[in-house]
C-alpha positions as CSV (number, residue, x, y, z in Angstrom):
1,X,0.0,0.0,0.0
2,X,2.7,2.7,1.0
3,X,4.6,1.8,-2.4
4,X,1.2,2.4,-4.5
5,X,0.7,5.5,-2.6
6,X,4.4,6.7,-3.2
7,X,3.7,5.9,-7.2
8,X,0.5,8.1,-7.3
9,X,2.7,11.2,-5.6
10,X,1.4,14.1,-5.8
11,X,-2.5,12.7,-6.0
12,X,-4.0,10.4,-3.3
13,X,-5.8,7.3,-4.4
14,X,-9.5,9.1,-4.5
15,X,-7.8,12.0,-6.7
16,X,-6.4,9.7,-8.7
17,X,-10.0,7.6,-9.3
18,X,-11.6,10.9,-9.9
19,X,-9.4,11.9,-12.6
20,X,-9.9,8.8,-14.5
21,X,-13.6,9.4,-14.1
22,X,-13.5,12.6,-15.5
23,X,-11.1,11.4,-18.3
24,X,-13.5,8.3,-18.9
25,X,-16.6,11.0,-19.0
26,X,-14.1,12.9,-21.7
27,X,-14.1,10.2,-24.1
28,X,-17.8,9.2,-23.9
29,X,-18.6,12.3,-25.2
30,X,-15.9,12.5,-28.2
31,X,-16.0,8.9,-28.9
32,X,-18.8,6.9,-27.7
33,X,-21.8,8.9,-28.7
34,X,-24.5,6.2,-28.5
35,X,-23.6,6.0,-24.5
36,X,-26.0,8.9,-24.3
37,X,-29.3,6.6,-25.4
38,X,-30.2,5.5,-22.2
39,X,-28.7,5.1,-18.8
40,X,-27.7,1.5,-19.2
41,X,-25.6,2.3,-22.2
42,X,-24.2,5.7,-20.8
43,X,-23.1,3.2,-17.5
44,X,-21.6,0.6,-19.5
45,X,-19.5,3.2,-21.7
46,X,-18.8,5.0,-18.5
47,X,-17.3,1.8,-17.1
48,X,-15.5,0.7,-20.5
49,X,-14.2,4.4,-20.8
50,X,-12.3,4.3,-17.0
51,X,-11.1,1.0,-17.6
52,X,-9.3,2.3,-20.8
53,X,-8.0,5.6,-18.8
54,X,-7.3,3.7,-15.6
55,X,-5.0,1.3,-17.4
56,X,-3.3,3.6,-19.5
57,X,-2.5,6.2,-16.3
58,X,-1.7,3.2,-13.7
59,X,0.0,1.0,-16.3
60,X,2.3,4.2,-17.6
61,X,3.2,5.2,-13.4
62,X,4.1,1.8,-12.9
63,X,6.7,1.4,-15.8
64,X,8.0,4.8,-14.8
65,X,8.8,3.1,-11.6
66,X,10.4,0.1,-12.4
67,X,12.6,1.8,-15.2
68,X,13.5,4.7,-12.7
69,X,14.4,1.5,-10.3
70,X,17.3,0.0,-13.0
71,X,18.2,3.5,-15.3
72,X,18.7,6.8,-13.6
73,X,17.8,10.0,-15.2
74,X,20.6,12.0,-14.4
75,X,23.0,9.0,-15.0
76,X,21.8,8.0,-18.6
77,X,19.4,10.6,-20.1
78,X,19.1,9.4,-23.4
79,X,18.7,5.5,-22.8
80,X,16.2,6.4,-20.0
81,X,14.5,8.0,-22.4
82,X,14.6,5.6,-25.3
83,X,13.7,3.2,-22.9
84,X,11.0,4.8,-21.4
85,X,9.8,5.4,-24.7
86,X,9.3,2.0,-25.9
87,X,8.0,0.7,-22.7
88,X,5.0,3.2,-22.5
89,X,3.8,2.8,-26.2
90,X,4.4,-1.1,-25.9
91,X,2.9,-1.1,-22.2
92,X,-0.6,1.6,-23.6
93,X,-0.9,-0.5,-26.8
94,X,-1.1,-3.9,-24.8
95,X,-3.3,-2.5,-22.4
96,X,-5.7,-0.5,-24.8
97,X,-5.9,-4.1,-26.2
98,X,-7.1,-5.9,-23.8
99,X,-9.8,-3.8,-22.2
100,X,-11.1,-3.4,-25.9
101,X,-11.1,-7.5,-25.9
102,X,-12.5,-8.0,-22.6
103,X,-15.2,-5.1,-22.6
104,X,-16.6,-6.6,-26.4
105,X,-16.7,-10.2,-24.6
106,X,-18.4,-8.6,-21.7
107,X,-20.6,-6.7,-23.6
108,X,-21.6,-8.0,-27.0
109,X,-20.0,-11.5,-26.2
110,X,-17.4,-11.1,-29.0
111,X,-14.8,-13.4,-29.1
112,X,-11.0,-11.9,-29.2
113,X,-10.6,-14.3,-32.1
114,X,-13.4,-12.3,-33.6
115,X,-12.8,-8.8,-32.1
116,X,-9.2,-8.9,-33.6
117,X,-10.2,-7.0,-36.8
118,X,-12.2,-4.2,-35.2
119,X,-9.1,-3.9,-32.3
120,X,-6.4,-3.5,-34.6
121,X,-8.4,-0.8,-36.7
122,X,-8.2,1.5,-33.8
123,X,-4.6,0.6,-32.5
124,X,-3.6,3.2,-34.8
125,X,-5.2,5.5,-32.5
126,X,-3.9,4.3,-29.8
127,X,-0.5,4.0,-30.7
128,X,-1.1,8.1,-31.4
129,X,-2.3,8.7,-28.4
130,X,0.4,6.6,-26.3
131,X,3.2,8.2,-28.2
132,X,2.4,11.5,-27.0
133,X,1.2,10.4,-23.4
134,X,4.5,8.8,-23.2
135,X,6.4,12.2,-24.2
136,X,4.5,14.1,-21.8
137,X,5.7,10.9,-18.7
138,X,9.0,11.3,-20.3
139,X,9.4,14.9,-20.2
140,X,7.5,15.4,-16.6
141,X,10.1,12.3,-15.2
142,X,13.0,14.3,-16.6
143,X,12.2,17.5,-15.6
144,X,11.4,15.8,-11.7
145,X,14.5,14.3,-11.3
146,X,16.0,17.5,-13.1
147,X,14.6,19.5,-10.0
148,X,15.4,16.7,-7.3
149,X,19.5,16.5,-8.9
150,X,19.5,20.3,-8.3
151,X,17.7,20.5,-5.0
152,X,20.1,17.4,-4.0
153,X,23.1,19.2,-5.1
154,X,22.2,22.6,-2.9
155,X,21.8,20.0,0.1
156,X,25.2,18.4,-0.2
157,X,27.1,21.4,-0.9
158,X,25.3,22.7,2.9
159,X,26.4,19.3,4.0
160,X,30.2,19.5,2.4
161,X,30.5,23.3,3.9
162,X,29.3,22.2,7.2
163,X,31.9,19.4,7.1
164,X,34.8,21.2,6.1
165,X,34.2,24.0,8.7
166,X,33.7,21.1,11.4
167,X,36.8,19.4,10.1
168,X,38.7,22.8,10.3
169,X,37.6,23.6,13.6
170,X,38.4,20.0,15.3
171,X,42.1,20.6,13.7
172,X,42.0,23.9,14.7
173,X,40.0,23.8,18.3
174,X,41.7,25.7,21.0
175,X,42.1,22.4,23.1
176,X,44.5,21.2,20.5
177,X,46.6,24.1,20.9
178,X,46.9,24.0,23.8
179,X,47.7,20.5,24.2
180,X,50.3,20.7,21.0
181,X,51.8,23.5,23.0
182,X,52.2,22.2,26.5
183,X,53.9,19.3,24.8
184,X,56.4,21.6,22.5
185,X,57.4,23.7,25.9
186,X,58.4,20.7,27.8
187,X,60.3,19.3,24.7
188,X,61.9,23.0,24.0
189,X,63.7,22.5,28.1
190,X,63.9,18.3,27.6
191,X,65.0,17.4,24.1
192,X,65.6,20.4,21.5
193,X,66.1,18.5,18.4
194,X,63.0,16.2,19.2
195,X,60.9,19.8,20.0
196,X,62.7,21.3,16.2
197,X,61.1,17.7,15.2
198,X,57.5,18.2,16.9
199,X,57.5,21.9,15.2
200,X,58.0,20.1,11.8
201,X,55.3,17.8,12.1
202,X,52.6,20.4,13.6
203,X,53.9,22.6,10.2
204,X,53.1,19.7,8.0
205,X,49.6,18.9,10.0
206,X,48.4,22.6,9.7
207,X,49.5,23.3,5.8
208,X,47.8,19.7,4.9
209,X,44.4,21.0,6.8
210,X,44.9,24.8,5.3
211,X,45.9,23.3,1.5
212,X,42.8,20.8,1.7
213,X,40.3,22.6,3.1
214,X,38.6,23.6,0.1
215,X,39.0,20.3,-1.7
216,X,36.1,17.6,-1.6
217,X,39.2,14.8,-2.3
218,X,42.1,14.2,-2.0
219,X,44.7,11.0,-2.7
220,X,44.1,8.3,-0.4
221,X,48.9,9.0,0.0
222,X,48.7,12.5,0.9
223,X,46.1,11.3,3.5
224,X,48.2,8.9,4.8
225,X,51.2,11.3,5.1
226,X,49.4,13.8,6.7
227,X,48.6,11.1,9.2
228,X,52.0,10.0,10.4
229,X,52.4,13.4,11.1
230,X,49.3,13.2,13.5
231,X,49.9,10.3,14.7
232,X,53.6,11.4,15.8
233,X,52.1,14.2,17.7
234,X,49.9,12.5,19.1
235,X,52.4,9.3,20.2
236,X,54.9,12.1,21.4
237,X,52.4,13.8,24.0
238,X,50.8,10.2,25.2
239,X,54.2,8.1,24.9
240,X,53.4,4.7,25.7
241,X,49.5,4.9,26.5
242,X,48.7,4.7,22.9
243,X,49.4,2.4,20.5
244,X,48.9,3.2,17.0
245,X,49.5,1.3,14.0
246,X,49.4,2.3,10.4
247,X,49.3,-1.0,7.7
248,X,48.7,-0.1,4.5
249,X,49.7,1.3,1.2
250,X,47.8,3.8,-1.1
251,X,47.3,3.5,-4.5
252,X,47.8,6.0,-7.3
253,X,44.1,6.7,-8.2
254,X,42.9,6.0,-4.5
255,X,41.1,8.8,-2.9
256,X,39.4,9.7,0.1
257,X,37.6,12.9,2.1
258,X,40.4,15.1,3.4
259,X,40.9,14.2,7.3
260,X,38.2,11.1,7.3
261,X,41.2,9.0,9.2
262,X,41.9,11.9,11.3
263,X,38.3,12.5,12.5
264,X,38.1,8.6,13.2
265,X,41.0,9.0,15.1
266,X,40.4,11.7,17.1
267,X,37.2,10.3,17.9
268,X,39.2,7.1,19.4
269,X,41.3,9.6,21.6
270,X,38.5,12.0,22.8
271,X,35.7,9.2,23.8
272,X,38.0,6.8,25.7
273,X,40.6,6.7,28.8
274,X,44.1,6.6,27.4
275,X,45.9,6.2,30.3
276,X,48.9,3.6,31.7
277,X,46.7,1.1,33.5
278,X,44.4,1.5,29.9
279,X,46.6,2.4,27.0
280,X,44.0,3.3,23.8
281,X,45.0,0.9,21.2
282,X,44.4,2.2,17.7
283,X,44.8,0.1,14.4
284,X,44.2,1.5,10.7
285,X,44.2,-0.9,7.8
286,X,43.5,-2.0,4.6
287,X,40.5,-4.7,4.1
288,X,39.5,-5.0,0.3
289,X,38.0,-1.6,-0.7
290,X,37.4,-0.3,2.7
291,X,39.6,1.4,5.2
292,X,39.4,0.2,8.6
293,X,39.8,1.8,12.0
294,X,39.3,0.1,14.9
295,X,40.1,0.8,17.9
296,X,39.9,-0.5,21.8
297,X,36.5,0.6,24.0
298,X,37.2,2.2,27.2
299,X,34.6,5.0,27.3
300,X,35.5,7.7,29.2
301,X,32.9,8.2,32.5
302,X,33.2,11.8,32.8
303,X,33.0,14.4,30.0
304,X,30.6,15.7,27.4
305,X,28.1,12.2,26.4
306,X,28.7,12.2,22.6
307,X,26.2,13.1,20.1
308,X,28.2,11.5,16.9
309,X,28.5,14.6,15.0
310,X,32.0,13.5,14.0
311,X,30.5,10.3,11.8
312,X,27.1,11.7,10.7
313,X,29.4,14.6,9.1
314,X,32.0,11.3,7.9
315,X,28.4,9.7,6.4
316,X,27.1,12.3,4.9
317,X,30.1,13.7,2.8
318,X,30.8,9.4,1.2
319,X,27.1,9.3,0.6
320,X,28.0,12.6,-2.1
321,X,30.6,10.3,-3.9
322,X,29.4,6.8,-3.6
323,X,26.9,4.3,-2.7
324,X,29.0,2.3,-1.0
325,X,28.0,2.5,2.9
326,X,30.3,3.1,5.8
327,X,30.2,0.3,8.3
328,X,30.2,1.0,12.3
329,X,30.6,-2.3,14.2
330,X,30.8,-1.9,18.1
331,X,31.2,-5.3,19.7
332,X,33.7,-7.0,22.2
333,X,35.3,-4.4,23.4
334,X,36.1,-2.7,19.9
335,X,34.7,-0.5,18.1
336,X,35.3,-0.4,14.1
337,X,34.8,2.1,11.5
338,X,35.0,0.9,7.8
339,X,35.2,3.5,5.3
340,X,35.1,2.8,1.5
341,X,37.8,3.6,-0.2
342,X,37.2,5.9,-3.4
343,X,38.9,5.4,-7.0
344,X,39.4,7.7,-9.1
345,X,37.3,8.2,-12.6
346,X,36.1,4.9,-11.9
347,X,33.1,5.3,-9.8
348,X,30.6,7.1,-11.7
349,X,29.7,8.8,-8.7
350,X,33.2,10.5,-7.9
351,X,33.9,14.0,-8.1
352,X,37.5,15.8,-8.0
């Protein structure tokens, strides 16, 4: 029921009834003048009228559908149109067929065998009439998903600038300042070439986030560079209480959202203890097409409760470029992030 009501969007069922009624009461008086002889006869053409415009509306709407389900508009135009072509004129020619041979059994009693001549003289009509019904589908479905395409587009460019300024601001966010720079003073006193080392990497981290931050990709390598200079900063400040591990390569026309890894990571750091008696264990890796990050479960007790802005933002940004879902898996004390990994010119959904 709620897929029949979704395929007669924007009528509802009893709008869609009266319509053929009206339509049925239409071609009574253009074609079916004899309907008007008595009220039996204006009943029965009444009747043989709506069955004609009933199947020809509800017939048409449902191969809409089922073609929409295998060829997209905005992905194939001009086959979803050829298509869509064929399919209404063969689907309005079948149809208009069998009412005609069912209502002249009903009716007069007339065999199809019989009724075959007097059908095929007025399939000429039909196929008329179809033809330009199925323009007007055609051109209505195109010009809808036209107008969805563009209204989608507005939505994920809100979606990418909302992302990007979140990303920013995490990289960006006084607490990591502050942090980075309680660790750099102690290093200046401690270890001055490790410290010139520390200043390096926080250099590298901030001209990746500045270069990128306008970019919807970016290669799957310069991600993973930009990491090991995260991931240093980060090992330096919490030494021993996390463990990190990086195991995988990149490949030349792999891509990714700039900072996805980062994000994920952060994530692991903010939401659980990292701590001596609990070091965080953190492990990013390669499995098939997907990127994983997993990490060990220790939620912290005190602190902010999360609202997973972090992932929703992560979600939202693939969903732009692929179809391909990211997995979240929380289960025996891990929690697991799989993010798929993007190739470039190759998934007709990517943009650079």
């Amino acid at each position: 029921m709620e897929t029949i009501r979704k395929l007669l969007l924007p009528l509802n069922i009893k709008q869609f009834i009266l319509a053929n009624v009206v339509m049925g009461v239409l071609i009574i008086v253009i074609f079916m003048h004899g309907a008007f002889d008595s009220y039996r006869n204006f009943l029965t053409g009444l009747f043989w009228a709506f069955s004609i415009c009933i199947t020809q509306w509800s017939g048409a709407i449902l191969v809409n559908f089922l073609i929409d389900l295998k060829i997209r508009w905005i992905d194939q135009p001009i086959l979803r149109s050829v298509v869509g072509l064929i399919a209404l004129i063969g689907n309005s020619v079948i149809a208009f067929a069998l009412v005609q041979f069912i209502m002249l059994y009903l009716v007069y009693h007339i065999l199809p065998a019989d009724a075959w001549q007097m059908v095929s003289k007025s399939v000429i009509f039909t196929l008329l009439i179809s033809f330009f019904m199925s323009l007007t589908f055609t051109a209505v479905g195109f010009f809808k998903a036209w107008k969805k395409a563009l209204i989608q587009t507005e939505k994920l460019k809100a979606e990418m600038m909302a992302y990007k300024y979140e990303s920013l601001r995490n990289q960006l966010n006084p607490h990591f300042l502050f942090n980075s720079l309680n660790v750099l003073s102690d290093l200046v006193y401690a270890d001055q070439a490790m410290a010139v080392k520390f200043i390096n990497q926080l250099s590298e981290l901030f001209r990746y986030v500045l270069d990128n931050r306008d970019k919807e990709l970016v290669p799957l390598k310069e991600e993973l560079d930009f990491m090991h200079s995260y991931v240093y900063l980060l090992k330096t400040r919490f030494e021993d209480k996390l463990e990190l591990e990086m195991d995988l390569q990149a490949g030349p026309d792999e891509m990714i959202v700039p900072m996805t890894l980062q994000l994920l990571v952060e994530n692991a750091v903010k939401h659980n203890e990292v701590s001596e008696a609990f070091p965080l264990q953190i492990h990013i890796r390669r499995n098939d097409a997907f990127l994983e990050v997993e990490n060990s479960l220790r939620v912290k007790r005190v602190g902010e409760n999360s609202k997973n802005t972090g992932l929703k933002n992560i979600i939202q940004q693939f969903s732009y470029f692929t179809d391909r879902q990211i997995e979240i898996l929380d289960s025996g004390g891990k929690f697991l992030v799989r993010v798929p990994i993007l190739i470039l010119q190759k998934d007709e959904r990517t943009h650079t």
